[in-house]
MDAnalysis code that builds the backbone (N, CA, C; Angstrom):
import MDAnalysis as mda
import numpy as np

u = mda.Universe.empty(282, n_residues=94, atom_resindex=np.repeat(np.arange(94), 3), trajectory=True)
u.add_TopologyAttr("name", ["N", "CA", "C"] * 94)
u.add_TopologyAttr("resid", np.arange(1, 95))
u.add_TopologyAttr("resname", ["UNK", "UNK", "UNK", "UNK", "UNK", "UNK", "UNK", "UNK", "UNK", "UNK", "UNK", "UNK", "UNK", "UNK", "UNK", "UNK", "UNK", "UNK", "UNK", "UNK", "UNK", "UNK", "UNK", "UNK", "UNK", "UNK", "UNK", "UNK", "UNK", "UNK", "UNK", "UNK", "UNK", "UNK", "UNK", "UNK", "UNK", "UNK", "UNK", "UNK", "UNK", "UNK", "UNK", "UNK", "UNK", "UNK", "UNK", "UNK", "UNK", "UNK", "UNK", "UNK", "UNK", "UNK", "UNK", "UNK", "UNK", "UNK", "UNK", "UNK", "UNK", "UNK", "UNK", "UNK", "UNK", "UNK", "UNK", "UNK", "UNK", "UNK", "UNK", "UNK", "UNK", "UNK", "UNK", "UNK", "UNK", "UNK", "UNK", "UNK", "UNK", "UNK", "UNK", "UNK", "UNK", "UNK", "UNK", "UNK", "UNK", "UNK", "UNK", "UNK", "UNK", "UNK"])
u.atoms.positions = np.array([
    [-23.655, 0.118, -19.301],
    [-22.571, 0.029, -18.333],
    [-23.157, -0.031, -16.925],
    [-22.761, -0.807, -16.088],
    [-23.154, -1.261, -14.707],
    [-21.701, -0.483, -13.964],
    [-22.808, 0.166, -12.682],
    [-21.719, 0.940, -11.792],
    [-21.581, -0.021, -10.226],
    [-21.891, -1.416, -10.388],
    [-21.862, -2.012, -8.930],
    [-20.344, -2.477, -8.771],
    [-20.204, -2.218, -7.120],
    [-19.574, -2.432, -6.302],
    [-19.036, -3.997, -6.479],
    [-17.824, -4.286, -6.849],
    [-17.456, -5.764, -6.494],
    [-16.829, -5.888, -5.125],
    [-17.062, -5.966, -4.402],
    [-16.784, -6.042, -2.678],
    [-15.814, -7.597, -2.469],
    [-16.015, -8.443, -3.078],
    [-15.074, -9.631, -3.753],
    [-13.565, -9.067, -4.440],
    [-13.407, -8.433, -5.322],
    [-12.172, -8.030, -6.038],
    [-11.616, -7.037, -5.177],
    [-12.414, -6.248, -4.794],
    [-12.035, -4.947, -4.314],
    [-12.533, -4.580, -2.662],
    [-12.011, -5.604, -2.045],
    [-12.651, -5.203, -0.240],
    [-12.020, -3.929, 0.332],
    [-12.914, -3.737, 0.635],
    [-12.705, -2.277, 1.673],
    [-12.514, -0.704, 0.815],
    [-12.784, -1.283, -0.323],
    [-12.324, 0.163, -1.416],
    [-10.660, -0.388, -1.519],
    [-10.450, -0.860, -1.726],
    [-8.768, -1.366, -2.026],
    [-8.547, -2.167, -2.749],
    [-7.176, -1.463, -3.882],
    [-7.053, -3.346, -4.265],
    [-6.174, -3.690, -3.798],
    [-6.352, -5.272, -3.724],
    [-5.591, -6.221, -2.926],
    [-4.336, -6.623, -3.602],
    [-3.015, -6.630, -3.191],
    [-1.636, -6.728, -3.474],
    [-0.934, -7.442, -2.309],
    [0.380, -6.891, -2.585],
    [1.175, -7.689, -1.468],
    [2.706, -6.836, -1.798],
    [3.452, -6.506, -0.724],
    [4.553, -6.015, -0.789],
    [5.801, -6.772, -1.484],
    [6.272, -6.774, -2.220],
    [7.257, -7.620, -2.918],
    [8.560, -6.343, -3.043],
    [8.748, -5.448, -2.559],
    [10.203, -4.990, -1.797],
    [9.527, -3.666, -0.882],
    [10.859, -3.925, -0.188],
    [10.350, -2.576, 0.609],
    [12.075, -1.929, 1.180],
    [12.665, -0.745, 1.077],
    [13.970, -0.276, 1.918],
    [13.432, 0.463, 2.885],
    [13.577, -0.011, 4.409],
    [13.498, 0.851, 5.224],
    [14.237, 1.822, 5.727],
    [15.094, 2.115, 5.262],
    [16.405, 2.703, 5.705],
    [15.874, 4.217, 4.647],
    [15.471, 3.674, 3.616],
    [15.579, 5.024, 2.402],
    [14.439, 5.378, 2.201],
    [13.030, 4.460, 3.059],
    [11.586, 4.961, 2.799],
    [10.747, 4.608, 0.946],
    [11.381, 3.607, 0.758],
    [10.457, 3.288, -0.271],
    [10.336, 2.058, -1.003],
    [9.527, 1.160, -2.076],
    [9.133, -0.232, -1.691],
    [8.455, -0.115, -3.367],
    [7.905, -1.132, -3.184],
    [6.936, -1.934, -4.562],
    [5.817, -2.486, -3.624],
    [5.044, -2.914, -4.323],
    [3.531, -3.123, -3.907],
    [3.220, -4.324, -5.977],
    [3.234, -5.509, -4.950],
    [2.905, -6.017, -6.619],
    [1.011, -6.326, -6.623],
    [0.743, -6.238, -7.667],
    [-0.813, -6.118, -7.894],
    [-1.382, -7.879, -7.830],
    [-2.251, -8.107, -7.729],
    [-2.943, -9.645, -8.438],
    [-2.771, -9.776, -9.619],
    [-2.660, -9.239, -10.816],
    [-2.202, -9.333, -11.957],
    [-0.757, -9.328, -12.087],
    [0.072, -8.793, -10.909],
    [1.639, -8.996, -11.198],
    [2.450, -7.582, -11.103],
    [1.651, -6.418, -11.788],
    [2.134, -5.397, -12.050],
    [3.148, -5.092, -10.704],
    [4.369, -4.507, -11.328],
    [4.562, -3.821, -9.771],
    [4.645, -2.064, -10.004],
    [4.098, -1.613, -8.717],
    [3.662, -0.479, -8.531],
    [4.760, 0.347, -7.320],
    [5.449, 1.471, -7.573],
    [6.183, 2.114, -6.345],
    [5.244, 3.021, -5.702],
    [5.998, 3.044, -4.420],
    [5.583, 3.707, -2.926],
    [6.711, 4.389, -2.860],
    [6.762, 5.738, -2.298],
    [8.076, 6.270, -1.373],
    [7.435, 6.998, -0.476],
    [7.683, 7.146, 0.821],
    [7.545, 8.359, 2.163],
    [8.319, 9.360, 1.863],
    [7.798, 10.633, 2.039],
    [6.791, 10.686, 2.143],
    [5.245, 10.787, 1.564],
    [5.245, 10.528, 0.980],
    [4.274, 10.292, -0.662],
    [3.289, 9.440, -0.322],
    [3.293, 8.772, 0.254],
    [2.426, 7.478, 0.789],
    [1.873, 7.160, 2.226],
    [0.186, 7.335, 2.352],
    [0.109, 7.155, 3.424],
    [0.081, 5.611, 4.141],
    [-0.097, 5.257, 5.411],
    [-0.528, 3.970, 5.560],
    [-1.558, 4.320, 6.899],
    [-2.481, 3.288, 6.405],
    [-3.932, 3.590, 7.585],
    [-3.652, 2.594, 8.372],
    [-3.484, 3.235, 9.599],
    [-4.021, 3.049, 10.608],
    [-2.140, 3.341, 11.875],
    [-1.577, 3.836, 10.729],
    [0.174, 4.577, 11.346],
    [-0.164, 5.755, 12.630],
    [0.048, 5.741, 13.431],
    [0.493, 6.634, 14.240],
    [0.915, 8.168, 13.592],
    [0.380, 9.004, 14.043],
    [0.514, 10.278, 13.537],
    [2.366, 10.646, 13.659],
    [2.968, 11.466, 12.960],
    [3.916, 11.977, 13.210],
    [5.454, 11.116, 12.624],
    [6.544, 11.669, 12.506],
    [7.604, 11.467, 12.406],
    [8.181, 11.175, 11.008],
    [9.448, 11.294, 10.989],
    [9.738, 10.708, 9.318],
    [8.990, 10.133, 8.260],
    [9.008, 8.634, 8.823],
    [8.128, 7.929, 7.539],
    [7.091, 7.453, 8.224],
    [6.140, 8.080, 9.041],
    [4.752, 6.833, 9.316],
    [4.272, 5.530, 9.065],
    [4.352, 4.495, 9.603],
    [3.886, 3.443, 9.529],
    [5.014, 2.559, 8.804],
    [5.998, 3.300, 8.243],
    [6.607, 2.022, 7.498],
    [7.048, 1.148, 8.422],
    [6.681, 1.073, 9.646],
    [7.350, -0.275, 10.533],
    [5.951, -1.203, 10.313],
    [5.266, -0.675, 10.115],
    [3.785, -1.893, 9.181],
    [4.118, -2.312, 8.229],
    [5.080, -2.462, 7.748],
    [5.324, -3.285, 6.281],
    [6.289, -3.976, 5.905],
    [6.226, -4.920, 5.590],
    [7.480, -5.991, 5.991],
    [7.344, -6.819, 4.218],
    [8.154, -6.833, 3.597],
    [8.310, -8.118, 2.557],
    [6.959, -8.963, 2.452],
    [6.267, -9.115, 1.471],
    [5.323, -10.876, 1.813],
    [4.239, -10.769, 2.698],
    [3.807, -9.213, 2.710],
    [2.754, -8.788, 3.308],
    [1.644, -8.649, 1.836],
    [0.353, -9.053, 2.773],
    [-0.592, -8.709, 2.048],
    [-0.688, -7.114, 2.018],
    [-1.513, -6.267, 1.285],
    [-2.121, -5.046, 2.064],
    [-3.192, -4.993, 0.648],
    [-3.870, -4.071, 1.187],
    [-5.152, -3.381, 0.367],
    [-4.225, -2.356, -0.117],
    [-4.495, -1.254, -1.100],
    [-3.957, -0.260, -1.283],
    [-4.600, 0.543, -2.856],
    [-4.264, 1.990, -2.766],
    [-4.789, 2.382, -3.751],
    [-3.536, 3.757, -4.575],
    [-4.079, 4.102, -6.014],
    [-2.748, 3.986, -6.678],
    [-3.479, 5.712, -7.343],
    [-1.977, 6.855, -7.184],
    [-2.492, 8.407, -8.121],
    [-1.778, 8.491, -8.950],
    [-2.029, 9.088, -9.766],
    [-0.872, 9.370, -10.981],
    [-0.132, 10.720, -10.236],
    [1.155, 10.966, -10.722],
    [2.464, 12.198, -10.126],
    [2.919, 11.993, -11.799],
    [3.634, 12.925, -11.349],
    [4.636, 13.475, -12.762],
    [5.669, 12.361, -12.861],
    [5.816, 11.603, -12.066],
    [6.913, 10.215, -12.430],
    [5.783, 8.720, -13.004],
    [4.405, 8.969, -13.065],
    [3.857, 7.884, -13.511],
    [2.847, 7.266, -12.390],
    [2.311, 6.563, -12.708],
    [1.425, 5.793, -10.788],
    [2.147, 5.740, -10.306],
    [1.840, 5.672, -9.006],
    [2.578, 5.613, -7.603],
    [1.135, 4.988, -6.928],
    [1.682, 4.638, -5.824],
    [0.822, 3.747, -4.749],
    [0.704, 5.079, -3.586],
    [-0.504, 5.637, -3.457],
    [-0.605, 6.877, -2.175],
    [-1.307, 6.265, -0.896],
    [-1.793, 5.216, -0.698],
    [-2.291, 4.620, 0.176],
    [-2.243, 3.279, 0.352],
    [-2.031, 2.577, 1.533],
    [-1.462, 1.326, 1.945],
    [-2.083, 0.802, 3.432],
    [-2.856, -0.387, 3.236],
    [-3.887, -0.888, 4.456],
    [-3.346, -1.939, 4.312],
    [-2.240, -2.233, 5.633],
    [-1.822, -3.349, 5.798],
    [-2.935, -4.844, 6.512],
    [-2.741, -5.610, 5.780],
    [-4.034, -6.464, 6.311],
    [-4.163, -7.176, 7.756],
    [-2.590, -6.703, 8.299],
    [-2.868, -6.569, 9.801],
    [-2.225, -5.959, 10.793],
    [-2.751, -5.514, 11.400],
    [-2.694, -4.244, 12.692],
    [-1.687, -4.416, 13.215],
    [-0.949, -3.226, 13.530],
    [0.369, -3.327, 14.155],
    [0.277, -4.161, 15.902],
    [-0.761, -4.823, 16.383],
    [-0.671, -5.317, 17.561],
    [-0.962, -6.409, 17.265],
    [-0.958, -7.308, 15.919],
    [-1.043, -8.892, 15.573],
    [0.306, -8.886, 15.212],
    [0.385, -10.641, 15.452],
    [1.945, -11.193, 14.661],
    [1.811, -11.276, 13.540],
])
C-alpha cells in the first residue's frame, strides 16, 4: 500500500465539489461530490475558511448555488455531513 499525496484529485487537502443547493434563510445546503454523491452541510455544524469570525451562520454569504469549493466530510449521529467548506473564491472576487 502506497501512502502518497495526490495533490491532482485532492488540492489543498480538499475534495473538490460544488454546491448544488444551499437555504440561506435556514443555514443549510448540499455540497455534490465529483462522483455525484450529495453530501449535507448545516450552520452551525460547518465551518467555511476564510469567513469572518462571529455571528449566526459565518460565511454562508460565500456560497452561492454552482459554486465550486474544496471541502471535507465527519461522520455525526445523522450520517456524513460536510464540516468544512473552501470556497474556491474569496469573498473580494466576482
Amino acid at each position: 500500500m502506497t501512502d502518497d499525496y495526490d495533490a491532482e484529485h485532492f488540492p489543498g487537502n480538499f475534495y473538490p465539489g460544488m454546491i448544488s443547493f444551499i437555504d440561506h434563510a435556514r443555514g443549510y445546503g448540499r455540497v455534490r461530490s465529483n462522483s455525484g454523491r450529495e453530501i449535507l452541510f448545516q450552520f452551525p455544524f460547518v465551518a467555511v475558511v476564510g469567513a469572518p469570525l462571529g455571528g449566526r451562520m459565518p460565511g454562508i454569504d460565500l456560497l452561492h448555488e454552482g459554486d465550486a469549493v474544496g471541502y471535507d466530510v465527519g461522520w455525526t449521529s445523522k450520517g456524513l455531513r460536510v464540516t468544512l467548506i473552501k470556497p474556491a473564491r474569496s469573498a473580494g472576487e466576482p
